[in-house]
C-alpha positions as CSV (number, residue, x, y, z in Angstrom):
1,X,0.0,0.0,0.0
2,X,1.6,3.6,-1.1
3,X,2.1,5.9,1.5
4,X,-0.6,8.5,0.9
5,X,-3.3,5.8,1.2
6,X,-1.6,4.9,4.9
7,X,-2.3,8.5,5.7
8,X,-5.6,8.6,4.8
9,X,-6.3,5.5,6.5
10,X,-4.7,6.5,9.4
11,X,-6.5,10.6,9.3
12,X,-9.8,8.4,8.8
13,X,-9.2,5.5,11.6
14,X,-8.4,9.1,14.1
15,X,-11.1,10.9,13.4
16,X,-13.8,8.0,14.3
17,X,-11.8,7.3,17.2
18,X,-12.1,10.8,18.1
19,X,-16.0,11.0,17.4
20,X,-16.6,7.9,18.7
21,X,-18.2,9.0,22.1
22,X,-20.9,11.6,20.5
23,X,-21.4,9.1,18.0
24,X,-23.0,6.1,20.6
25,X,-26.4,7.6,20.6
26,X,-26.8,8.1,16.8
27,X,-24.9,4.7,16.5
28,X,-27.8,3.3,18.8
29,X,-30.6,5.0,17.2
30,X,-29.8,3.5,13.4
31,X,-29.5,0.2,14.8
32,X,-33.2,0.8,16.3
33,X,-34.5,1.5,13.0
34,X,-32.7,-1.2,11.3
35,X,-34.4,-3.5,13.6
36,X,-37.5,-1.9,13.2
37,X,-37.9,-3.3,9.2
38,X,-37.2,-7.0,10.7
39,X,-39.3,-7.2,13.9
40,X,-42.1,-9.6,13.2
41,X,-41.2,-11.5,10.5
42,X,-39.5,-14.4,9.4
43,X,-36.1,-13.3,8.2
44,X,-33.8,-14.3,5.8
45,X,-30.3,-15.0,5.3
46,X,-28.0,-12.7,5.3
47,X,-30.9,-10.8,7.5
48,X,-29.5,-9.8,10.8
49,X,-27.4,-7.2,12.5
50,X,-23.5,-8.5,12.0
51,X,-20.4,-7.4,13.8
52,X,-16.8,-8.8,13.1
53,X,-15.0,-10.4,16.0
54,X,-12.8,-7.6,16.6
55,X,-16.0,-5.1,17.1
56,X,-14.7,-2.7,14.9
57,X,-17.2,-3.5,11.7
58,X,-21.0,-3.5,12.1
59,X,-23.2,-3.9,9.5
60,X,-27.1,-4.5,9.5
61,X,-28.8,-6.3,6.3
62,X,-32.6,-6.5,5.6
63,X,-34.7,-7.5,3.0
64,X,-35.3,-4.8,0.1
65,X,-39.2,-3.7,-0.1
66,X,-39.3,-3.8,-3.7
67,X,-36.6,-5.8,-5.7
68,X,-37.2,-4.6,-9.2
69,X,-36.7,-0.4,-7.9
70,X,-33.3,-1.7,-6.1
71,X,-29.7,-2.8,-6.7
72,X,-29.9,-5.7,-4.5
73,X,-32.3,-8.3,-2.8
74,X,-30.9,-7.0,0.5
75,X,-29.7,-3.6,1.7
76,X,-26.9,-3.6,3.9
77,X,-26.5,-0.7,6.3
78,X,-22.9,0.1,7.7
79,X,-23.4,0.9,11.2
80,X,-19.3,0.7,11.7
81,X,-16.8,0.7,9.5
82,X,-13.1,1.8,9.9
83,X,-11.0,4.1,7.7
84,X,-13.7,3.4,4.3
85,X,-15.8,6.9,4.2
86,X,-19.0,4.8,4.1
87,X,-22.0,6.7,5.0
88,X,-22.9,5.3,8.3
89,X,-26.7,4.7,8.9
90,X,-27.4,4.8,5.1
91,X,-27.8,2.2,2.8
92,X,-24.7,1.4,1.2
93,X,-24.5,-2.5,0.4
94,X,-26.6,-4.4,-2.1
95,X,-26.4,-7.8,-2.8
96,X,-28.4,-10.8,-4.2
97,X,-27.6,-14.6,-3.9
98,X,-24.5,-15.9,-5.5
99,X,-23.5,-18.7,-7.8
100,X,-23.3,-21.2,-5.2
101,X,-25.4,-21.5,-2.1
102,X,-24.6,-19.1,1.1
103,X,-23.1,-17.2,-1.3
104,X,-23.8,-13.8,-2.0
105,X,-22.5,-10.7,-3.8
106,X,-22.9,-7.3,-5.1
107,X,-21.8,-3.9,-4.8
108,X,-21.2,-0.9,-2.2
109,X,-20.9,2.5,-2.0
110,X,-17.7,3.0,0.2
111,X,-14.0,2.6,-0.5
112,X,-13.4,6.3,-0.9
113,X,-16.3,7.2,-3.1
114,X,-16.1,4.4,-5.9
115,X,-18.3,1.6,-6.4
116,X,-16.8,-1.6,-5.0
117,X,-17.1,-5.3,-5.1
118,X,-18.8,-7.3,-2.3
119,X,-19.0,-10.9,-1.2
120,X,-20.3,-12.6,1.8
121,X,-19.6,-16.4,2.0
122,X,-21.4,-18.3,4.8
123,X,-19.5,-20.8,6.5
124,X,-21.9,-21.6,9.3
125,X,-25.4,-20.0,9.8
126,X,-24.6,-17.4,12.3
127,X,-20.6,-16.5,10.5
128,X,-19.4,-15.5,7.3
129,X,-16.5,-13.9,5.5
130,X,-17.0,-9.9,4.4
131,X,-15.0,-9.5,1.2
132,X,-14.1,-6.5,-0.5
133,X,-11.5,-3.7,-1.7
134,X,-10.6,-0.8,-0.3
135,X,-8.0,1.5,-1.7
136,X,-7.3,-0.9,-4.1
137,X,-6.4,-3.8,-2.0
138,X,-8.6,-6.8,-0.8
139,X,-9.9,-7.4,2.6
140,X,-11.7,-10.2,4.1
141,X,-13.7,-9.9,7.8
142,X,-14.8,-12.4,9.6
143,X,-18.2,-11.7,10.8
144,X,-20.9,-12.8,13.4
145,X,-24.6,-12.2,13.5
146,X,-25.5,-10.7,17.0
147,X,-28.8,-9.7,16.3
148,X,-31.3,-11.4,15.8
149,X,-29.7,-14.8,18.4
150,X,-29.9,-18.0,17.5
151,X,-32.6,-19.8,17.9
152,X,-32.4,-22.1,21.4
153,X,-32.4,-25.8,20.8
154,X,-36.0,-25.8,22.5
155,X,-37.1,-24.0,19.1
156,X,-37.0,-27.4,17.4
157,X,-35.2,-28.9,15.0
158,X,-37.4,-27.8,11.8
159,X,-35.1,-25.5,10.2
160,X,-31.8,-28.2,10.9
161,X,-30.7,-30.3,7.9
162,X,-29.4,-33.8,8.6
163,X,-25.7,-34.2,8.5
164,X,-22.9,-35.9,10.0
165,X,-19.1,-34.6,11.7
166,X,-16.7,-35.3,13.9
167,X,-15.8,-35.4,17.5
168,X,-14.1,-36.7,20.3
169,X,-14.6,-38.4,23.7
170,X,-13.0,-35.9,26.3
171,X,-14.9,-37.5,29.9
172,X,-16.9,-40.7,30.4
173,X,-19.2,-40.6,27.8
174,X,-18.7,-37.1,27.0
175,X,-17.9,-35.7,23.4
176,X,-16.9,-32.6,22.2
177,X,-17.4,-31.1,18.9
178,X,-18.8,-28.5,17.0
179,X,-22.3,-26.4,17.2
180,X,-22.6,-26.4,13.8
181,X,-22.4,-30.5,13.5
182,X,-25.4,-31.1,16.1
183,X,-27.4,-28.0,14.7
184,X,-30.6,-27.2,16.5
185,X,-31.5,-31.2,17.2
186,X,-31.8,-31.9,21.0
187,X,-30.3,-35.4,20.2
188,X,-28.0,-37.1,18.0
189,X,-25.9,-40.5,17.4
190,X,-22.6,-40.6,18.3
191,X,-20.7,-44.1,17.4
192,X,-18.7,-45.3,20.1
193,X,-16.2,-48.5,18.8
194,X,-18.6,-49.6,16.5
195,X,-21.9,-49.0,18.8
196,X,-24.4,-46.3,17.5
197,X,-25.9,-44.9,20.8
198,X,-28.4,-42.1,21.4
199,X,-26.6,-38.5,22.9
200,X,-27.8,-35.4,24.6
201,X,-26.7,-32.2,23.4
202,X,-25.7,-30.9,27.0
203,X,-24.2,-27.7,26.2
204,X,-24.2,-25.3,23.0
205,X,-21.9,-22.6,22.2
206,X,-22.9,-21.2,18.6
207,X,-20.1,-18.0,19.5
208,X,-17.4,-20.5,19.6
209,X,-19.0,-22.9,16.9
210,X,-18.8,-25.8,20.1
211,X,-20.8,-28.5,21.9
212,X,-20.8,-31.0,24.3
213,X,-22.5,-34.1,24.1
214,X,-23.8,-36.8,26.5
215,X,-24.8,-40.6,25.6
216,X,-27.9,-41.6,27.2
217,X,-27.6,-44.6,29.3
218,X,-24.7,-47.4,29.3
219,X,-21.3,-46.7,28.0
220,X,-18.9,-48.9,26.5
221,X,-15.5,-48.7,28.1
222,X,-13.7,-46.5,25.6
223,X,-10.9,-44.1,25.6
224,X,-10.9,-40.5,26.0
225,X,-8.7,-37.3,24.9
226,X,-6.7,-35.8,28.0
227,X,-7.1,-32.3,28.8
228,X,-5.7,-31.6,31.7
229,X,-1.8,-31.2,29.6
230,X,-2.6,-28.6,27.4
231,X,0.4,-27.1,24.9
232,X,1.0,-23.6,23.6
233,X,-0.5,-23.1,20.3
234,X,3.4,-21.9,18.1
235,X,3.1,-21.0,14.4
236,X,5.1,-23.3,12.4
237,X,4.1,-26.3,14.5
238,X,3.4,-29.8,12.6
239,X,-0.1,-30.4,13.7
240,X,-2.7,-33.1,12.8
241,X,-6.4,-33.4,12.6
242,X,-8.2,-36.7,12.6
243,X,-12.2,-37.0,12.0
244,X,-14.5,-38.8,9.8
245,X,-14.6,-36.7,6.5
246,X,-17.0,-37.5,4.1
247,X,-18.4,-40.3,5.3
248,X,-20.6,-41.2,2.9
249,X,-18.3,-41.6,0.7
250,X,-15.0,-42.4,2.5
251,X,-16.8,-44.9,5.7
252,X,-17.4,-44.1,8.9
253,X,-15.8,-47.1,10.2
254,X,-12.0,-45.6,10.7
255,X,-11.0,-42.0,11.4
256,X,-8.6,-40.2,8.9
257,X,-5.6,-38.2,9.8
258,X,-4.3,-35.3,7.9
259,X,-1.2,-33.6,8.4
260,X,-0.1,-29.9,8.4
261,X,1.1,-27.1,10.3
262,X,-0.2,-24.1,12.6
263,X,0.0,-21.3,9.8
264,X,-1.0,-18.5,12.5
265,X,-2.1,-18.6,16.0
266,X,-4.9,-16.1,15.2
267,X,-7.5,-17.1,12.5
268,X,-9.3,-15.0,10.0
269,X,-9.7,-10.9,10.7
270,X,-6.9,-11.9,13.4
271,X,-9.9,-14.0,15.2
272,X,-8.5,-14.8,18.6
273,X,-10.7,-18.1,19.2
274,X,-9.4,-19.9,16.3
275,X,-6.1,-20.4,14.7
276,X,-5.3,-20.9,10.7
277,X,-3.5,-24.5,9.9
278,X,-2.6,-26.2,6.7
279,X,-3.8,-29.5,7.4
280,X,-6.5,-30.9,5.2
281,X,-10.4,-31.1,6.1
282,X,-13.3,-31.9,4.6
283,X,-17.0,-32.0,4.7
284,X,-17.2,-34.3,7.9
285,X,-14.3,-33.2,9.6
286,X,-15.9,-30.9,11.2
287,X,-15.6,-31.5,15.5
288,X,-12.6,-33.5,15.3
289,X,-9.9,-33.4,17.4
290,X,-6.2,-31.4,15.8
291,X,-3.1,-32.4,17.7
292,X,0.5,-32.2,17.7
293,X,2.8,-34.7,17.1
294,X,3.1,-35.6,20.7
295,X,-0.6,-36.5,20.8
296,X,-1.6,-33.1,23.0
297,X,-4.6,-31.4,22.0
298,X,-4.5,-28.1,20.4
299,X,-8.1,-27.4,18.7
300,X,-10.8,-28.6,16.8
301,X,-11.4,-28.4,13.6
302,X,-13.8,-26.0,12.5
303,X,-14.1,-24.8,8.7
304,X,-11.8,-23.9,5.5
305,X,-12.1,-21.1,3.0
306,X,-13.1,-23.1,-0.5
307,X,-11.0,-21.5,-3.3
308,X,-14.1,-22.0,-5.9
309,X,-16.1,-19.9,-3.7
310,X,-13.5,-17.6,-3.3
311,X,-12.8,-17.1,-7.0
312,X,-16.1,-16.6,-8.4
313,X,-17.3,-14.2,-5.8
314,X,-14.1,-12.3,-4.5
315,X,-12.3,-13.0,-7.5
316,X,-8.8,-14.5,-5.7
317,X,-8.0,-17.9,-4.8
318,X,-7.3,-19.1,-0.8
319,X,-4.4,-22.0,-0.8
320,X,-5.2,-24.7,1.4
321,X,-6.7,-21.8,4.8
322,X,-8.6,-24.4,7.2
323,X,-9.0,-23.3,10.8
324,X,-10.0,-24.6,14.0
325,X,-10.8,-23.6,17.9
326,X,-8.7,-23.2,20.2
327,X,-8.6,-25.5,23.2
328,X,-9.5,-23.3,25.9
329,X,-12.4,-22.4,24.9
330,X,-12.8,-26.0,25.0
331,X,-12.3,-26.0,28.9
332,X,-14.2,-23.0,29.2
333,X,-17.3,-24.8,28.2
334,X,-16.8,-27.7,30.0
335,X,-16.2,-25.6,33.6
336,X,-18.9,-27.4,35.8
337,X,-19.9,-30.0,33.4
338,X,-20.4,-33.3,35.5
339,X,-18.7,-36.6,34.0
340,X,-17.2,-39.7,35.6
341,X,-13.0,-39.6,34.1
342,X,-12.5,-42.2,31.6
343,X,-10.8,-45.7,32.5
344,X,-8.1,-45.2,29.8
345,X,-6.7,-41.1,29.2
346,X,-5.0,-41.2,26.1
347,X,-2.0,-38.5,27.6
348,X,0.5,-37.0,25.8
349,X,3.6,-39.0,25.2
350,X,7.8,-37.4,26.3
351,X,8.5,-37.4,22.5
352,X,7.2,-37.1,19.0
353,X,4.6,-40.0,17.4
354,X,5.1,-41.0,13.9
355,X,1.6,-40.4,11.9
356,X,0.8,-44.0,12.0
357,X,1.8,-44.6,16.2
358,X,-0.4,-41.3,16.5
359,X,-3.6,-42.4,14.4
360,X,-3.5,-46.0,15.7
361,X,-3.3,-44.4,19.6
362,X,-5.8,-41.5,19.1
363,X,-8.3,-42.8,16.8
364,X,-10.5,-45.1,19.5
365,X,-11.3,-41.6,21.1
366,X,-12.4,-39.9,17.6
367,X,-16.0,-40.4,16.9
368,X,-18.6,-40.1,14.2
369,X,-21.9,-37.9,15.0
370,X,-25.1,-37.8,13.3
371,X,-27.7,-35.2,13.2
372,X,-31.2,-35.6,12.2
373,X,-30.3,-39.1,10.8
374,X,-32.7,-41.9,11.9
């Protein structure tokens, strides 16, 4: 980036510092109004009131009244943006759905006047990825939808679609994996060393895209994941995520293990709950557990930026950017969770596991999940 657009970047990101505090109230009022077109009906993606992880973009989207006197099938209002002389509070975003599904793109009216290019790409109902230019060079923002919430599992199931992920036994039958593999459903099947059983889903966090799961009734003896030796998260590290990807195709009768390494300790829009790896996923891996070579748990795996997507709608290609959660917001959720220790804690070993010592020592604690699948 040349040096006069640094200035003007920096002038712009001083001023709303600056203005920020008489700014709350208006801030607060266009947000009112935004809700105002939503309240009492059934909304839409990309409908909602979004914020990036860092809090520094806000950005409300609503259905357009009339499609054929618009630019886009939704309006998007900035109600935040850094450094990109948007005009705050007024429409400024249209887009319409894009070439593949949860994708969607179109134009805005910020980036120092001109028109520019916009994408939002979905990657779980409640996230997606902002892309667009500004001052000539691409940016992508991770983004979260914090009003309207999600729906609470009590809402039913009706709007879930089946599916199937990953997880990973981490207490006497206790799994851990992601929100977005159990969905809405109260209950799923998780198969334990061959044995389908009925689970609970005892605990949901849709922020961190992770859930806990409880088999109903008897438990088969099986291994579990130790937590209690956690180990730093260091870019560069070799890494390796196991799961049950594409299980339809692939079985789900033995877990894969892909290898890579820790890329960044911070994911996308520097997101401080996840970090960025190399390692492989796929459909299905979703939940499962990503280690280090010493068998210590560093994450879960949690989503990948698909260079198709990426190329049609933002117009650049993503090599190989998969992500996952970070650990301790692993622990986190399970503070005050009640669960008998396993018999046999899979530990971390003094020294470094070749792939196949780690697969064949990790795997009977890696399990399949199905959602909405009888």
């Amino acid at each position: 980036m040349k040096l006069p657009a640094l200035l003007v970047l920096f002038v712009s990101a001083t001023l709303l510092i600056a203005c920020s505090a008489r700014d709350d109230k208006s801030r607060l009022d266009r947000q009112a109004t935004v809700r105002a077109q939503m309240e009492g009906r059934k909304l839409e993606p990309p409908e909602g009131i979004w914020r990036s992880l860092r809090g520094d973009y806000e950005i409300a989207f609503y259905r357009s009244k009339g499609e054929s006197e618009t630019r886009g099938r939704y309006v998007g209002v900035p109600l935040r943006l850094p450094a990109l002389g948007a005009p705050i509070g007024r429409e400024a975003i249209w887009i319409d759905p894009g070439p593949q599904k949860n994708v969607f793109i179109g134009n805005a009216a910020f980036g120092l006047g001109r028109n520019t290019g916009v994408s939002l790409i979905f990657t779980a109902p409640h996230h997606f990825w902002f892309a667009f230019q500004a001052v000539g060079v691409p940016h992508t923002v991770s983004m979260v939808r914090i009003w309207p919430k999600q729906a609470p599992a009590e809402a039913g199931a009706a709007s879930s679609r089946a599916g199937s992920g990953s997880g990973f036994l981490v207490a006497n039958g206790l799994a851990a994996t992601n929100a977005h593999v159990v969905q809405e459903f109260p209950e799923v099947k998780v198969t334990i060393d061959g044995r389908r059983l009925k689970a609970q889903v005892l605990r949901r966090d849709p922020a961190n895209d992770l859930a806990l799961i409880r088999v109903r009734g008897e438990v088969p003896p099986h291994a579990c994941l130790d937590l209690a030796q956690g180990s730093e998260i260091v870019s560069g590290e070799r890494i390796y995520a196991l799961g049950f990807p594409l299980s339809d195709v692939l079985s789900s009768r033995e877990a894969r293990i892909t290898e890579g390494l820790i890329n960044a300790v911070d994911g996308g829009d520097d997101d401080p709950t996840t970090f960025q790896m190399s390692a492989p996923i796929q459909p299905g891996s979703s939940g499962g557990p990503v280690v280090n070579a010493v068998g210590a748990l560093v994450g879960i795996s949690v989503s990948g930026l698909n260079d198709r997507t990426f190329l049609r709608a933002g117009g650049f290609v993503p090599q190989n950017v998969n992500f996952a959660v970070k650990r301790a917001y692993l622990e986190l959720l399970l503070k005050g969770v009640d669960a008998p220790p396993c018999s046999r804690l899979l530990r971390p070993l003094a020294r470094p596991m070749e792939p196949s010592d780690l697969v064949r020592r990790l795997a009977p604690a890696v399990v399949h999940i199905e959602a909405g699948l009888e």
